[in-house]
Each structure stands twice: as C-alpha cells, then as structure tokens.
LOSE-253382 format. One record per residue (C-alpha): x, y, z; residue number from 1. Coordinates in steps of 0.5 Angstrom, whole numbers. Layout:
<zators>
[[X,Y,Z],NUM]
...
</zators>
This chain:
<zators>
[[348,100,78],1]
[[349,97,84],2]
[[345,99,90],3]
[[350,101,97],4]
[[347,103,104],5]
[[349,108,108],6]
[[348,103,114],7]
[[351,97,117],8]
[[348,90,119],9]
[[351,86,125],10]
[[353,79,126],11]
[[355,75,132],12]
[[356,69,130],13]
[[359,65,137],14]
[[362,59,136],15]
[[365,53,140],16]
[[372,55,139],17]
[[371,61,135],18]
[[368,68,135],19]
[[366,72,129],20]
[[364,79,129],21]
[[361,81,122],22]
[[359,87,118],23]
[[354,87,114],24]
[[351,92,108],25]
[[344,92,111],26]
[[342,92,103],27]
[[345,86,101],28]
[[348,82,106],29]
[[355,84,103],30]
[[361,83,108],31]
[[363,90,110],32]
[[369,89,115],33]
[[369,82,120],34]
[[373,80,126],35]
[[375,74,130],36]
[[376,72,137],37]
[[376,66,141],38]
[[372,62,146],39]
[[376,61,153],40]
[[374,57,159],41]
[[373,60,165],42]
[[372,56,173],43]
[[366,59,177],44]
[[363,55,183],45]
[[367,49,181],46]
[[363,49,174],47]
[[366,50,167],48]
[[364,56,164],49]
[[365,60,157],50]
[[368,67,157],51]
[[362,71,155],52]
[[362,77,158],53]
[[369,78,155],54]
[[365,76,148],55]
[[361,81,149],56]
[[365,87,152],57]
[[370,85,146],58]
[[364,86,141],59]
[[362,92,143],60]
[[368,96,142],61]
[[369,92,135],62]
[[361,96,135],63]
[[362,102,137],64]
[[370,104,133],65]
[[366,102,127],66]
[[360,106,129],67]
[[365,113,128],68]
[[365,111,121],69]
[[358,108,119],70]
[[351,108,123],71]
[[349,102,124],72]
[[341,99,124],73]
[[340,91,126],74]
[[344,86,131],75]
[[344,80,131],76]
[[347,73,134],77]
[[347,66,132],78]
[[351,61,138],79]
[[353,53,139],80]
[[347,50,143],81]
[[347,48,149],82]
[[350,53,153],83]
[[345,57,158],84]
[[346,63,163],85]
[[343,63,170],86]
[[341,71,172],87]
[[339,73,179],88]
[[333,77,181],89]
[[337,83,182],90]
[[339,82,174],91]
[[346,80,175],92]
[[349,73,172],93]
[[350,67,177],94]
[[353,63,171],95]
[[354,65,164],96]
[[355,61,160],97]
[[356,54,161],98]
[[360,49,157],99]
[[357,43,154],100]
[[364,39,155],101]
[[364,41,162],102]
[[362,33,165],103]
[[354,35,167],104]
[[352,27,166],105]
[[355,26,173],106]
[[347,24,176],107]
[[345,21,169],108]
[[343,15,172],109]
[[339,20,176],110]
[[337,23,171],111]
[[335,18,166],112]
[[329,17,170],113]
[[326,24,170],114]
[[328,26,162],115]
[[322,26,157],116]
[[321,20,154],117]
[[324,21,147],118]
[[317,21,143],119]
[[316,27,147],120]
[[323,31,146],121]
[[325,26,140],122]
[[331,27,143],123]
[[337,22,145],124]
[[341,22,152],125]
[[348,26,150],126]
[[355,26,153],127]
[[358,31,158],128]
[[353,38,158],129]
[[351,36,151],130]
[[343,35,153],131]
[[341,43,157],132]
[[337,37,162],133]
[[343,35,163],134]
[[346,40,166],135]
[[340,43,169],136]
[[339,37,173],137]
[[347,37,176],138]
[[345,44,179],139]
[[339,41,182],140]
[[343,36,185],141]
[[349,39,186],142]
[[348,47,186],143]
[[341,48,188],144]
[[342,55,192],145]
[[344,58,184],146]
[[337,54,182],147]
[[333,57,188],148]
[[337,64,187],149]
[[335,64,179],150]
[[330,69,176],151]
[[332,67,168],152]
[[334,61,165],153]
[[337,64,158],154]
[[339,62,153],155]
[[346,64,150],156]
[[343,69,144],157]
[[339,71,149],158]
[[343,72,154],159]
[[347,76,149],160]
[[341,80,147],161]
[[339,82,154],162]
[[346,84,155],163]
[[346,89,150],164]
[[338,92,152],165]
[[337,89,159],166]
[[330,86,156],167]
[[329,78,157],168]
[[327,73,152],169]
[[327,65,150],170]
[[326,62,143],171]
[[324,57,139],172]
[[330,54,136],173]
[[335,54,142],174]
[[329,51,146],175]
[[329,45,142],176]
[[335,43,140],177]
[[337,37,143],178]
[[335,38,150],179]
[[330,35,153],180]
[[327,42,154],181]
[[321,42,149],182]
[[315,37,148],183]
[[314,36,140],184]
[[307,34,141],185]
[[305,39,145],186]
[[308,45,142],187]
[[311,47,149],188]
[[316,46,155],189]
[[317,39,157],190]
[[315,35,162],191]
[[322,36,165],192]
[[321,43,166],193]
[[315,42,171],194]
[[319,36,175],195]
[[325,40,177],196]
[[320,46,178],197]
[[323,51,174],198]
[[318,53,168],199]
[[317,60,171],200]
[[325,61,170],201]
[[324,61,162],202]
[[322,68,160],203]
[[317,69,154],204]
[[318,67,148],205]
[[319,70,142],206]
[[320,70,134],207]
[[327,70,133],208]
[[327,75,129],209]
[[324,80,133],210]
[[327,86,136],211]
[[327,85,143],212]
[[331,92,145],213]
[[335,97,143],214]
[[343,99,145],215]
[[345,106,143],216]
[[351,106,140],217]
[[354,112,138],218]
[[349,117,134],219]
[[346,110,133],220]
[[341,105,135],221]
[[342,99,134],222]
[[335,95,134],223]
[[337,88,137],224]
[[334,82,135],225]
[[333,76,139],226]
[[337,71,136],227]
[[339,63,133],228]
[[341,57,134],229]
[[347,57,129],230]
[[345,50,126],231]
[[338,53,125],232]
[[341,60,122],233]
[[344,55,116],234]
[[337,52,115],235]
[[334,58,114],236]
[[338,60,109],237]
[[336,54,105],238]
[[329,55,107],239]
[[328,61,105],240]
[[331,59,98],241]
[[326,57,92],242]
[[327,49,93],243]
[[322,48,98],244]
[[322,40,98],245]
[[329,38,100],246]
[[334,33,105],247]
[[339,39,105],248]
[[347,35,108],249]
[[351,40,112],250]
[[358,38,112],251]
[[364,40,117],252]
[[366,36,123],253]
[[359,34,123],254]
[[355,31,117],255]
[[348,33,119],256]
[[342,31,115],257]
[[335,35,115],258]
[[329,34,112],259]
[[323,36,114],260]
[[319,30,111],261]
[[321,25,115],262]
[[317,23,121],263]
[[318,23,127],264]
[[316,16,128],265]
[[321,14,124],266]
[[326,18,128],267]
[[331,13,132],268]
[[336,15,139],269]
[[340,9,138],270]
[[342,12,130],271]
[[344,19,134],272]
[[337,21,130],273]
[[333,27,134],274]
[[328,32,132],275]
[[330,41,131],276]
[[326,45,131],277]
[[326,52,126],278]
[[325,58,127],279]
[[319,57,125],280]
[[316,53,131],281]
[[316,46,125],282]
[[320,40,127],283]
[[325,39,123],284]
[[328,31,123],285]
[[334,30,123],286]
[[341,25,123],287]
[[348,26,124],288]
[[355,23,124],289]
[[362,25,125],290]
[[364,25,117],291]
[[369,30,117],292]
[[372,27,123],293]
[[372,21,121],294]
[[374,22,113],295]
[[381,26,117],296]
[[382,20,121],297]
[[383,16,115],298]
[[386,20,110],299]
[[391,21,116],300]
[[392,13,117],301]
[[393,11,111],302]
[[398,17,109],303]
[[394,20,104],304]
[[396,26,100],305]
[[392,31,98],306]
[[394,30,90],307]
[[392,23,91],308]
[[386,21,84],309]
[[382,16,86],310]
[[382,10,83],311]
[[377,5,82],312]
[[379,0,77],313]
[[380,-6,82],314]
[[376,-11,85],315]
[[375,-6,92],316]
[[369,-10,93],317]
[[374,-15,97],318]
[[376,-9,101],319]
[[370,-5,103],320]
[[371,-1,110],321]
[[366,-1,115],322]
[[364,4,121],323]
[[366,7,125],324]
[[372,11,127],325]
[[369,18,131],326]
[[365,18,136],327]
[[357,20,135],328]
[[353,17,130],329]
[[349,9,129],330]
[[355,5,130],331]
[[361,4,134],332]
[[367,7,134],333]
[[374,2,133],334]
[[380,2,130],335]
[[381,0,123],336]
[[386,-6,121],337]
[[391,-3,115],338]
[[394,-9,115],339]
[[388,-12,110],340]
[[390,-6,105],341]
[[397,-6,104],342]
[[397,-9,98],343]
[[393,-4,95],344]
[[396,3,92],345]
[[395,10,96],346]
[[390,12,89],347]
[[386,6,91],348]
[[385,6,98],349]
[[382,13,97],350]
[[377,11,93],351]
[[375,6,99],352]
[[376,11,103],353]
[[371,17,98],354]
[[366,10,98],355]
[[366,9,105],356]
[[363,16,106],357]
[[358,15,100],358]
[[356,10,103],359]
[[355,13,111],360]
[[351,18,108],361]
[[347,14,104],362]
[[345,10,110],363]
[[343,15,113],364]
[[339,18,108],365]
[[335,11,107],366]
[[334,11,114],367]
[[331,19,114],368]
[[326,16,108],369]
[[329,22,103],370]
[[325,22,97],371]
[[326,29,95],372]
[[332,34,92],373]
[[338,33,96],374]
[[342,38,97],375]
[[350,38,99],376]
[[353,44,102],377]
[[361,44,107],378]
[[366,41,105],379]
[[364,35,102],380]
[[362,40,95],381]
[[370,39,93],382]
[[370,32,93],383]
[[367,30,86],384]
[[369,23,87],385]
[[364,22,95],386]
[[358,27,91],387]
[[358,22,85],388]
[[358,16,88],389]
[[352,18,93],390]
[[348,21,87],391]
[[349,14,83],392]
[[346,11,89],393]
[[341,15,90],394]
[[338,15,83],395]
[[331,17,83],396]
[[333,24,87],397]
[[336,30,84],398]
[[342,31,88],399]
[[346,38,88],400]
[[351,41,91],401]
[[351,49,93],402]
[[357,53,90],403]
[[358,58,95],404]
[[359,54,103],405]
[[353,58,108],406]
[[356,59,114],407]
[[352,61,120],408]
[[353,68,119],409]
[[350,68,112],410]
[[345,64,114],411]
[[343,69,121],412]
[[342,75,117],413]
[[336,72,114],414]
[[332,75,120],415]
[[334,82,118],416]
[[329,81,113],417]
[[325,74,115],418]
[[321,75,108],419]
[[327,76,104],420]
[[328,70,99],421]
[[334,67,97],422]
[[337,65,91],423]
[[342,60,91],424]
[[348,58,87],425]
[[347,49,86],426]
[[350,45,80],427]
[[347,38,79],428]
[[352,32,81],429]
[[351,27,76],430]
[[350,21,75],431]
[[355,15,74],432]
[[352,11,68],433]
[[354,3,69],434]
[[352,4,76],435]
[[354,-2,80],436]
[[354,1,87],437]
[[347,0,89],438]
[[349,-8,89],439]
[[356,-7,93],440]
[[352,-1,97],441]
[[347,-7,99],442]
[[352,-12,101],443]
[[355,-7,106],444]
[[349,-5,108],445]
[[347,-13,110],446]
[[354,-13,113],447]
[[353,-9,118],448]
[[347,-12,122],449]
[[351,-19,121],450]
[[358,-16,124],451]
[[354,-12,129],452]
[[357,-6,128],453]
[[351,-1,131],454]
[[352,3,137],455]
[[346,1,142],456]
[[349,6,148],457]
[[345,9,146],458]
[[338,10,151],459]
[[331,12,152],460]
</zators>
C-alpha cells in the first residue's frame, strides 16, 4: 500500500527564462500540482535586473491558495547562477536580481588584473555578467554608492529565503559557481573579496539544507530552506544515489560533464573547464560545451527531419565534421561548408552529425581523465545512435543512460531529507562489437591541433 502524506512540500525552481513553482508529496516527492511563470527584465539604475519581487509575490499566492486545501511543511529554492541582490542596512533591496546577460564585462581589462588566478578559483573569465566578480567590479566602478550603501550580497535562493523569513544567509554551491568569489585551496572567499573591500557584505554561510527561517502561511508553518545552485541540485540527485564513483553528463542546451575524480590540476580555462562545488563543500570538476546548440543548429542546416534513421554504410571517414558551431566551449565557433556534403544522403548526414557529437563528448571526457561509470542524463538518452557510438569509444567504462530526465526540481528536493537515498533507473548502452571509432576518433583528434581549431580567448 502506498503511503500518502497529508503535507505538502514546496519547490521554486527559478530559471533563466522559466519559473516553476512545485508541489511535492513530503513522503515521496510525487508531484502534487506545479505552475509556471516567466522571468522578465527590468532596468534599475541603468543595470539590468530579474523581476524577482514579482517572482516571489506570485509564488506566494500560488502558496497560500493551496495552503486552503493542504498543510504544508518545507520550501525550498534552486536558481541559475550568477544572479545577486544588494540589501541596504535599512533591509530594503537596492538591486534584486541582476541579470547575467546584462554587459558587466565593461572594465575587464580592469578587471583581469584583480581576479583570482585560476588555480585559486579555477574558474575562466566569462562573457557579459557570467562571473559574479564581474559584475561586483562594474558596481565598484560604475556604481560604487550602491557598494557603499550595502549591507548584504545575496545570492538569488537566499535572497529568496530572506525574502520569505527576514533572516540572511549565503551558501556554498552558489559562491563557487564560476565566480571568482570562492578560493578552492583555501576552502574560503577569494582574494578578490578583500581587494574590493566587501568580505563583510557576504552573510554567513550555511548548509543548504538547513532551515534558515520560517513563513506562516495559513494554518501552516512553512519551514524554509536555504537553497541551491540549480546545476548542484541535479548533481545531488546522482550523489545521493547508490553509484558512488561516476562522470555524470548533463545534457540540454549545455553538455556538462562532472566528475569528482578528476584533479583540478588537470582543469584547463581555455577548454571552458572550471571547478563546482557541491553542496557539500567538495570541488566538483567540471567541463561544458553547448551540444544542444550545436546539435540543433546542424540538424537544422542540413534539413534533417526527426524520422531521419542514420546510416553509417559509407566511407563517412572522408567526411568527418569539426568544431564549432555554438559559442562556449574549447574550440572556436564558425560556419560549416555544406557544399562538402551535398553528394551525401540526409541518412548519412545525420550519422556524421550523431558522430560529431560523440566524439565532442568523448573528447572531453579524456580530458577530465574519466575512468569511472558514466552516466547520461537529458536529452541525449533518446539518441541511441550518439549513446552507442560514445559507449564503443569508451570501452573500458560502463556507460549508462538514466531513464527518468532529473530536473532541477527533482534534484532540490534532495535537501528535504539530505540522508534520503536515491534509486535510480539506468540501463546500460551497449557496445558496438567490430568497434573501428577509436581509430577515426583519433584521426579527428589529431585533426584538431594540426587545423588549429582551439579556442585560446580564453584568459588566465
């Protein structure tokens, strides 16, 4: 019999473009009711900025009509990174929240001179407000009266949390996502911190499962939870899980590869590799590239249709396709020449195409050193032909794909119960048994540094 609760559990998941609001059975995480909203902009001081206090008055009408029909226990929320609210020392916002494509990276010259050196906050200097330094330094510069009137630099869950119970906190996973804000050797905030005179500006931090306030809503008392990085929340699913030595590879727009094996010597800013951190406190290496972009913008230019079958029975070793075709990433981003393709069929073209994607994430995975279970999650669990390939190329690793897509809702109810345990449901990719592709992947590989096809804008 299955065990229901009378309670109910609550997620915010925000997202750079979406907004979901979830109700959770407190037993069993089961979906009760969700709804959704959008993010939109709003111009403050001349700064781009996220329509949070919207976000929250939503919600919390969302909260209290549900409330009427059941109590409610725990809230929580999971936001994109590098978004921060300034609140002034009369608790009022100044800025809430920023907007990472806002152009922060105006002083970067500047700025560059200041950041932490990567093997201090392994992380790569980012476009547009994509490093929280970033932006900090722009205020400095540009607006340092909002600096000077600042009590607390929140993060966007926390700024969340205090919002609903008037308490300040910061944590760990946020601070540490690529922002020039955490030293990795040091297990602290950054040199950069200190240079620009604002280390008191960061409240304490917490676990992000502790409960850091309450709101009474209704005849409810809604215990709220300090909140998560949303990349963090999916890793946490996994890392609760009974695999406990694996490169997990989630897919969507972007293709993140974690794997807490690799060193962080091996971590290279000009690969677009940089350090997490979980909500743990331990460093959480890390590669990306934009292989939903990129696999779109292909099927898109050849006209592939989504009954397309590929068909590998051709000489595609003549015809193998190279990076890159969306921004971010180790290689530079160009145009790809059709013409070389038109006497291929539209069956065969996507081969190459499901090729090519195996092979950047193969790539990739040699360069994070990953030896142990590989595990797909996203998308890319739908494509057999790009899973099968990437499994053959990696022959000596158990390569296997999650059923059920973890979202980072899924993955933020994980701090309800940070002891609970996770069971997953993963099938194994097999293996391609006359397996050719580790001698054209090579002949790609090499292809690569004789065409010079590496991104080096990237600084340290």
């Amino acid at each position: 019999m299955m065990v229901t609760s009378k309670k109910l559990n609550v997620v915010l998941d925000i997202g750079k473009t979406n907004v979901k609001l979830t109700f959770v059975n407190s037993i069993n995480n089961k979906t009760v009711k969700s709804f959704t909203t959008k993010q939109i902009n709003i111009n403050k001081y001349g700064i781009k900025t996220l329509n949070s206090e919207l976000i929250i008055k939503w919600s919390l009408d969302k909260i209290q009509k549900i409330e009427k029909k059941k109590r409610l226990d725990k809230f929580v929320c999971t936001a994109h990174g590098t978004s921060i609210a300034l609140i002034d020392y009369n608790d009022k916002e100044i800025l809430a929240c920023t907007d990472y494509e806002f152009k922060f990276d105006q002083f970067f010259d500047e700025y560059k001179k200041i950041a932490p050196k990567f093997s201090e906050s392994f992380t790569p200097f980012l476009e547009g407000g994509l490093n929280i330094g970033t932006q900090l330094y722009f205020l400095y510069r540009k607006k340092p009266n909002l600096i000077l009137k600042t009590k607390y630099i929140l993060n966007y869950p926390q700024y969340i949390a205090w919002k609903l119970t008037n308490n300040f906190s910061s944590e760990i996973s946020y601070l540490g996502c690529h922002t020039h804000l955490w030293n990795f050797k040091k297990n602290k905030l950054s040199s950069l911190v200190n240079k620009l005179g604002i280390k008191n500006k960061f409240p304490p931090i917490k676990k992000a499962w502790d409960v850091v306030g309450q709101k009474k809503v209704g005849q409810s008392n809604l215990q709220v939870i300090n909140g998560v990085h949303d990349s963090n929340a999916s890793y946490l699913y996994f890392k609760n899980s009974g695999i406990k030595d694996f490169t997990l590879i989630s897919t969507g727009t972007w293709y993140i590869l974690f794997n807490q094996k690799t060193s962080l010597t091996d971590l290279n800013p000009n690969m677009d590799m940089l350090a997490n951190i979980d909500v743990f406190g331990k460093s959480t290496p890390t590669m990306r590239f934009m292989g939903g972009r990129e696999y779109d913008h292909l099927i898109k230019t050849f006209n592939i249709t989504s009954n397309t079958k590929p068909l590998s029975k051709f000489n595609f070793e003549d015809y193998l396709i190279y990076p890159s075709y969306a921004a971010g990433g180790a290689f530079i981003k160009k145009r790809i020449n059709t013409e070389l393709y038109k006497k291929l069929k539209k069956a065969e073209i996507y081969y190459l195409i499901c090729l090519y994607m195996a092979f950047l994430i193969n790539f990739c995975l040699n360069k994070m050193n990953s030896t142990n279970t590989i595990i797909l999650d996203g998308p890319i669990t739908k494509n057999d032909c790009i899973m099968r390939i990437l499994s053959s190329l990696r022959d000596k690793q158990i390569v296997l794909k999650n059923k059920k897509e973890i979202g980072t809702s899924l993955g933020a109810t994980n701090l309800f119960d940070i002891n609970k345990k996770n069971k997953l449901d993963t099938k194994s990719i097999n293996k391609y048994q006359n397996n050719s592709f580790k001698n054209v992947y090579n002949i790609w590989e090499g292809n690569l540094y004789k065409k010079k096809l590496f991104n080096n804008s990237w600084e340290d």
